[in-house]
C-alpha positions as CSV (number, residue, x, y, z in Angstrom):
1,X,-12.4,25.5,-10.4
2,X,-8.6,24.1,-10.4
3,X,-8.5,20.4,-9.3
4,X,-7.2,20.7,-5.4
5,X,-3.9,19.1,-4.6
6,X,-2.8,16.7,-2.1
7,X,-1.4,18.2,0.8
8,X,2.4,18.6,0.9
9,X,2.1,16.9,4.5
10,X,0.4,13.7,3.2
11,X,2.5,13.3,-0.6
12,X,5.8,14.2,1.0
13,X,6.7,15.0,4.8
14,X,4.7,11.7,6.0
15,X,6.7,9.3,3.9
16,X,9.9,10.4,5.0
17,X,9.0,11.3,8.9
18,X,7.9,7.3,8.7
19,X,11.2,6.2,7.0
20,X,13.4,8.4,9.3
21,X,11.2,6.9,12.2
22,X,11.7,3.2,11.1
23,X,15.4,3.4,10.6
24,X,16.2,5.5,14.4
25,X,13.7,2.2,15.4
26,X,16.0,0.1,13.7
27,X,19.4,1.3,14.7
28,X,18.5,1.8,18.4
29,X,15.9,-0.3,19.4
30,X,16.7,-4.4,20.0
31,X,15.4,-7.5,18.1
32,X,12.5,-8.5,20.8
33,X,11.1,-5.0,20.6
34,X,11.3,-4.7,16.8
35,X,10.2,-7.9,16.3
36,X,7.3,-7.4,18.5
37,X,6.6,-4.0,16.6
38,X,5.8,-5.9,13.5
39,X,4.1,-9.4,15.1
40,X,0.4,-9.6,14.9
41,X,-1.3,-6.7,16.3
42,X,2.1,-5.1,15.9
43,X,2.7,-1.5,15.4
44,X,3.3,-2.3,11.8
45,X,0.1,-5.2,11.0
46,X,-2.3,-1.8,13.2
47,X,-0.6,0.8,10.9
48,X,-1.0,-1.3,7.3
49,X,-4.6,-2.3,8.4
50,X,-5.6,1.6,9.3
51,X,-4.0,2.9,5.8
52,X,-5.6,0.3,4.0
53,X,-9.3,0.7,5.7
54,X,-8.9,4.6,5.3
55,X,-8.3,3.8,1.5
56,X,-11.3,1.0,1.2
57,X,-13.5,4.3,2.7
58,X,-12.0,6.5,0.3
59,X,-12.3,4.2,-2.8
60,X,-16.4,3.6,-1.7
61,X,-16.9,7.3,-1.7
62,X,-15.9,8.0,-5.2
63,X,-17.9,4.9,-6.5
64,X,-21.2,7.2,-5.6
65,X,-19.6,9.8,-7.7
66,X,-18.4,8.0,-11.2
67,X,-20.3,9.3,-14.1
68,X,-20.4,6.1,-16.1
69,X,-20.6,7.9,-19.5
70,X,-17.3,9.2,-19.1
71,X,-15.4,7.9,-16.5
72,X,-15.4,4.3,-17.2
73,X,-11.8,3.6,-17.0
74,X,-11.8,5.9,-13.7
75,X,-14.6,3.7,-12.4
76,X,-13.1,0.6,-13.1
77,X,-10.3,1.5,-11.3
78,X,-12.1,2.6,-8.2
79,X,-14.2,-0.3,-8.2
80,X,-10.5,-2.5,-8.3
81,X,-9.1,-0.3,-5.5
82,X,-12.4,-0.9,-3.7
83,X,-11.9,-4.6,-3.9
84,X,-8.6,-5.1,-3.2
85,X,-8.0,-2.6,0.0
86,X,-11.2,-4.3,1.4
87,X,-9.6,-7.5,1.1
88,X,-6.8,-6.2,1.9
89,X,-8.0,-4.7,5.4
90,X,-10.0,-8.0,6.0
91,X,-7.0,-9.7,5.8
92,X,-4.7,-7.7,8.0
93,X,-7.2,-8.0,10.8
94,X,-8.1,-11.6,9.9
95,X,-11.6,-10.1,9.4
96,X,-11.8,-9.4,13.1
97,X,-10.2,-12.0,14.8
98,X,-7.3,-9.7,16.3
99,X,-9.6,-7.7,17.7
100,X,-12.2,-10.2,19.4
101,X,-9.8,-12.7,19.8
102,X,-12.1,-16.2,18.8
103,X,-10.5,-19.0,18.0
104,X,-9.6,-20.2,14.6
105,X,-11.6,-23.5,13.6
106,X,-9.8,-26.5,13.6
107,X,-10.4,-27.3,9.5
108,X,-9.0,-23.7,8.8
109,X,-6.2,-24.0,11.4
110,X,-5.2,-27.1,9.8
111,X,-4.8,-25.4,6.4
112,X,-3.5,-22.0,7.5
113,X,0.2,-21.4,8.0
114,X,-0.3,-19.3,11.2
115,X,-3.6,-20.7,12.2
116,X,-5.5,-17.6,11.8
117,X,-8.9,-17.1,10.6
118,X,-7.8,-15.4,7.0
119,X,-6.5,-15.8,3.2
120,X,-3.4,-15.3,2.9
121,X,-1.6,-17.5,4.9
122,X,-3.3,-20.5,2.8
123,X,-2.0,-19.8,-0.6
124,X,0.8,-18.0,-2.6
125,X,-1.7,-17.4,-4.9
126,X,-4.2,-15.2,-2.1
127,X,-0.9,-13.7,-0.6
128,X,2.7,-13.1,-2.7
129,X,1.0,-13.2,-6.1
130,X,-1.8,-10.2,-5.5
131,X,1.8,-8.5,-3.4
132,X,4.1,-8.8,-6.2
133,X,1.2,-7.5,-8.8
134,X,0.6,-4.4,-6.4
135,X,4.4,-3.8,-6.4
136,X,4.9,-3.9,-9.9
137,X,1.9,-1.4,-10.6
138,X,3.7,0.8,-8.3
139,X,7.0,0.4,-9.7
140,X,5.0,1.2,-13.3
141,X,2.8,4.1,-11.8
142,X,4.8,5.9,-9.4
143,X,8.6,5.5,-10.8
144,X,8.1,5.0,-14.3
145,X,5.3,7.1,-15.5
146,X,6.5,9.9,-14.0
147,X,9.5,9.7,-15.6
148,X,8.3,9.6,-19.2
149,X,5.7,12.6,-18.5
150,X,8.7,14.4,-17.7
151,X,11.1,13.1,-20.4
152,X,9.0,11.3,-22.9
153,X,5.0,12.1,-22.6
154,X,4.5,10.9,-26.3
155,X,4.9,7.4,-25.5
156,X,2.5,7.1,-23.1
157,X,-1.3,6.3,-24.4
158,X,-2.9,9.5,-23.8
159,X,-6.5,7.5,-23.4
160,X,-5.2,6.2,-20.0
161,X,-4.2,9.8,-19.0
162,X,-7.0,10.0,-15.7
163,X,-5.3,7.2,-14.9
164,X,-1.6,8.4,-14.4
165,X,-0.3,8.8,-11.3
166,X,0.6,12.0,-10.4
167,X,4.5,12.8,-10.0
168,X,4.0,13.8,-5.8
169,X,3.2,9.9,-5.5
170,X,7.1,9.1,-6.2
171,X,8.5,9.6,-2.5
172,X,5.9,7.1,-1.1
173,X,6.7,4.8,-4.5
174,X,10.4,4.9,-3.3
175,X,9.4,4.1,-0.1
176,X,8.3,1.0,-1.4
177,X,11.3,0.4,-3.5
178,X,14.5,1.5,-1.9
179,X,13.8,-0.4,1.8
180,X,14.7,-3.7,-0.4
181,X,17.7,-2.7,-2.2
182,X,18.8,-1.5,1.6
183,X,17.9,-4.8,2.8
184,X,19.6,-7.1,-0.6
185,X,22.6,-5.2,0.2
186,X,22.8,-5.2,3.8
187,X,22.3,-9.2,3.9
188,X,25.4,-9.3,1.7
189,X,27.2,-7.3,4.9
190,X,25.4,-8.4,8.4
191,X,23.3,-11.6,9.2
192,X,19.3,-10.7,8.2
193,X,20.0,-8.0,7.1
194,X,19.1,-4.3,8.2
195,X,15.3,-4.4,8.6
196,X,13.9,-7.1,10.6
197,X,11.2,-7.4,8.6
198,X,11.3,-5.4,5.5
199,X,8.5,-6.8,4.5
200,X,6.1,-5.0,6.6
201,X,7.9,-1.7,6.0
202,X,7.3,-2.1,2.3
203,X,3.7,-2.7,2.8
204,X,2.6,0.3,4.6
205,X,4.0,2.1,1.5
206,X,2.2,0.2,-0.5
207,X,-0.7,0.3,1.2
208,X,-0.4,4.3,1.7
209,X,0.5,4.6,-2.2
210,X,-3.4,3.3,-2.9
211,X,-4.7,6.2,-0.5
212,X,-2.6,9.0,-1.8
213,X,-3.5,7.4,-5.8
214,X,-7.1,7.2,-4.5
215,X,-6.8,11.2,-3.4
216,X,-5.1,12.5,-5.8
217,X,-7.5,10.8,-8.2
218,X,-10.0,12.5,-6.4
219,X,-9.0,15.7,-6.5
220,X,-8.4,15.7,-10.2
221,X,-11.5,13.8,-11.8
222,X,-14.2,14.4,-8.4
223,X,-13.4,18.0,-7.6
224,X,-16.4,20.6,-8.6
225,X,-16.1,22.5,-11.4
């Protein structure tokens, strides 16, 4: 049986709805209410934490599937994805506290930046490190490695080939990419730019390129022969 593909809806109309949505929000909506859209408990923090938890489900469903005599690389890789989008999920939530609403200890508060109960917001090293990591394996997976299957397939390893991303991942990949070249460039023109927060734009691309690598890796090395 032919590996199934990702849906058209999920690999391409969604990304660019969600970027056509976020720029009418941008243009027409005013500071308070955008800014507000991507506080805690925002539109964007709900949105990043859903796509994140969907992949973490995802990722722990093929773990029950890996044959370890051949899909070791596969594994490993669904075993990282595992990891990280739980953390990541954890995180977004401050492992509950946005949604029961306790109160952060006072050691912890004293140590976190926003004086929540998480990660992150203690160390570059739990927060912008593991981000910039994630954004250059998507710059690697979903811009470049498309572009030498298409142009140059003998230069990549063809050991790692379960691995590749598939070439319907690149619209979500340049949903990660473009929003800050819009916003370098815009600074250069208007005060902060054109996004409020670019930041959180980028990360529910980033987050939704896991789940769509996660699916698509599905389909192709989980499907039923």
């Amino acid at each position: 049986m032919m590996p199934k593909p990702v849906s058209r809806l999920l690999w391409l109309f969604l990304p660019i709805a969600f970027m056509v949505v976020q720029v009418a929000c941008e243009l027409l909506l005013p500071p308070n209410t955008l800014e507000t859209m991507h506080s805690e408990n925002g539109t964007h923090e709900l949105l990043e934490a859903l796509v994140s938890g969907l992949a973490f489900c995802t990722a722990v469903s093929l773990i029950f599937k890996i044959d370890w005599s051949r899909q070791t690389l596969v594994g490993a890789a669904v075993i990282m994805a595992a990891l990280g989008t739980f953390y990541i999920t954890g995180e977004e939530i401050s492992w509950g506290q946005h949604i029961a609403s306790w109160s952060t200890p006072e050691f912890w508060e004293s140590v976190n930046d926003q004086g929540e109960t998480n990660l992150h917001n203690t160390s570059d090293w739990l927060d912008q490190k593991p981000r910039i990591l994630l954004y250059v394996g998507i710059v690697v997976g979903g811009l470049l490695v498309p572009l030498l299957q298409k142009f140059a397939p003998h230069r990549l390893p063809a050991k790692f080939s379960a691995l590749y991303p598939s070439s319907k991942l690149v619209p979500t990949a340049l949903g990660v990419v473009i929003p800050d070249q819009i916003q370098s460039i815009s600074e250069q023109i208007i005060y902060g730019g054109f996004f409020v927060r670019v930041s959180e734009v980028q990360e529910v691309y980033m987050y939704y390129f896991v789940l769509l690598y996660l699916l698509d890796l599905r389909n192709r090395e989980f499907s039923q022969e």
